[in-house]
C-alpha positions as CSV (number, residue, x, y, z in Angstrom):
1,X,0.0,0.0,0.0
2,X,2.9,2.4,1.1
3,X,4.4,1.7,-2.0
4,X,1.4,2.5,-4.6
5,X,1.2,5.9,-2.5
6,X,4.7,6.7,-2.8
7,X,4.1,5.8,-6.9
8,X,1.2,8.2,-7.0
9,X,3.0,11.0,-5.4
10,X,5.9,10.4,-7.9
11,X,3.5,10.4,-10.8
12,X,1.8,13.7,-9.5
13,X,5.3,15.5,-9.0
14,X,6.1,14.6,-12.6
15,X,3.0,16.0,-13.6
16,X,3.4,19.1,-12.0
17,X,7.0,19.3,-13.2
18,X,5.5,18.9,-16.7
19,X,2.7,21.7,-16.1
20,X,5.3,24.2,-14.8
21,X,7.9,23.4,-17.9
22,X,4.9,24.0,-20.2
23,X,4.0,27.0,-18.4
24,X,7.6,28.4,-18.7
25,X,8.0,27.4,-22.2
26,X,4.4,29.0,-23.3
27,X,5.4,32.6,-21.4
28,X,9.0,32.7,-23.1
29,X,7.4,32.3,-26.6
30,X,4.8,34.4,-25.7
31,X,8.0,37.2,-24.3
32,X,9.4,36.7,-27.4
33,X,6.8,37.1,-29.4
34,X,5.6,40.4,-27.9
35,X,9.0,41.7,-27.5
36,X,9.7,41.1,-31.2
37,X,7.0,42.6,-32.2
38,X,7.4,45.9,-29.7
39,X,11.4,46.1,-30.9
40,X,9.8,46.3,-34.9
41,X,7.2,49.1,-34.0
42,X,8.9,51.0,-31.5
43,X,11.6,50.8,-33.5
44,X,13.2,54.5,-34.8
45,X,12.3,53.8,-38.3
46,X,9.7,55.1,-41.1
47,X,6.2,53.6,-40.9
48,X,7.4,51.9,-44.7
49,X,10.7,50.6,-43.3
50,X,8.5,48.7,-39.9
51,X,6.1,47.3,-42.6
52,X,8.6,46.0,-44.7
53,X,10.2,44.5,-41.9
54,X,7.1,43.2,-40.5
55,X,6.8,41.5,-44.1
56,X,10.0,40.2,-44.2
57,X,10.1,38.2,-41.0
58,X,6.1,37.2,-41.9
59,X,7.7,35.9,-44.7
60,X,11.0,34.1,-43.2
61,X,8.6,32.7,-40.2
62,X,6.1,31.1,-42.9
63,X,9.2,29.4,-44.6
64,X,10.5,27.9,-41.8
65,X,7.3,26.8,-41.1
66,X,6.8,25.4,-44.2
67,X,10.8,23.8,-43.7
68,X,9.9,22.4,-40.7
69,X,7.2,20.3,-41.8
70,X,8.4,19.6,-44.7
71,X,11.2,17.8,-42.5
72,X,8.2,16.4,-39.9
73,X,6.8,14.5,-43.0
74,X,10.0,13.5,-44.6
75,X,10.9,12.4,-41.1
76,X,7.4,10.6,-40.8
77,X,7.6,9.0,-44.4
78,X,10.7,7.0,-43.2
79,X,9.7,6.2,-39.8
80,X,6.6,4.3,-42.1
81,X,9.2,3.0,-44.6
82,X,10.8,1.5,-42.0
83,X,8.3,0.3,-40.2
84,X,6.4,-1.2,-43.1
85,X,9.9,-2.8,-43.9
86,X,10.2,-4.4,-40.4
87,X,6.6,-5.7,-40.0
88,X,6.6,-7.4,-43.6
89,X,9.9,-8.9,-42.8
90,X,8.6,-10.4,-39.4
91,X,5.2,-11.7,-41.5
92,X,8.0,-13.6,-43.6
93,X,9.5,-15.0,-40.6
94,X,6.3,-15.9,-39.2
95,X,5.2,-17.5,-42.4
96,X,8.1,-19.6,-42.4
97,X,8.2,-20.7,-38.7
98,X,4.7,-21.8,-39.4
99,X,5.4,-23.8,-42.6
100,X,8.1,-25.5,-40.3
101,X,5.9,-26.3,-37.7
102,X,3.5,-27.4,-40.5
103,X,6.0,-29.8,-42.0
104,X,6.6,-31.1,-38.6
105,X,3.6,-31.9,-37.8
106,X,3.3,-33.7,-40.5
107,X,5.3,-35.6,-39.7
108,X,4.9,-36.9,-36.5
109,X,1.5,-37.9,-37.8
110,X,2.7,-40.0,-40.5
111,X,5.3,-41.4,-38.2
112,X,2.2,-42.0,-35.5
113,X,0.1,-43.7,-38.5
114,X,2.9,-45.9,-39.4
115,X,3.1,-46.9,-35.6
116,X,-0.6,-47.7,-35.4
């Protein structure tokens, strides 16, 4: 009993640990965010300058967007590869431990037949 307690307030510390790391991780992208964008405006520039900048990093953002999944799916359509790979090659195995077992059987009937 002492030890499924200890287990469950182990499991809620991790969780909290968890909660706080995605806390801290949401308010620094959020910080960076909102700083970015209060370094382009309040930047000392003309009104065209901050839009073109404000363009410009729309634009890089949305291609390394588009970069990153691109690498998520490349990423992803090995991971299947592979896996399709591995599971066909253990049906193979399979299907040739059970033809063995098959033969086997076999026979040890037609060894019990002969017997009878």
């Amino acid at each position: 009993m002492l030890g499924y307690l200890e287990k469950m307030k182990k499991e809620q510390e991790m969780e909290k640990r968890k909660d706080t790391t995605k806390k801290v991780a949401v308010g620094l992208g959020v910080g960076t965010a909102l700083g970015a964008v209060a370094g382009v405006l309040l930047a000392p520039k003309s009104g065209k300058e901050t839009r073109e900048d404000i363009a410009n990093k729309t634009k890089s953002a949305v291609e390394d967007g588009k970069k990153l999944v691109s690498e998520a799916k490349d990423e992803l359509e090995n991971k299947v590869k592979s896996t399709e790979q591995n599971v066909q090659e253990k049906v193979e195995e399979v299907k040739e431990e059970a033809e063995e077992l098959i033969e086997d059987t076999k026979k040890a009937l037609d060894e019990k037949s002969k017997n009878v």
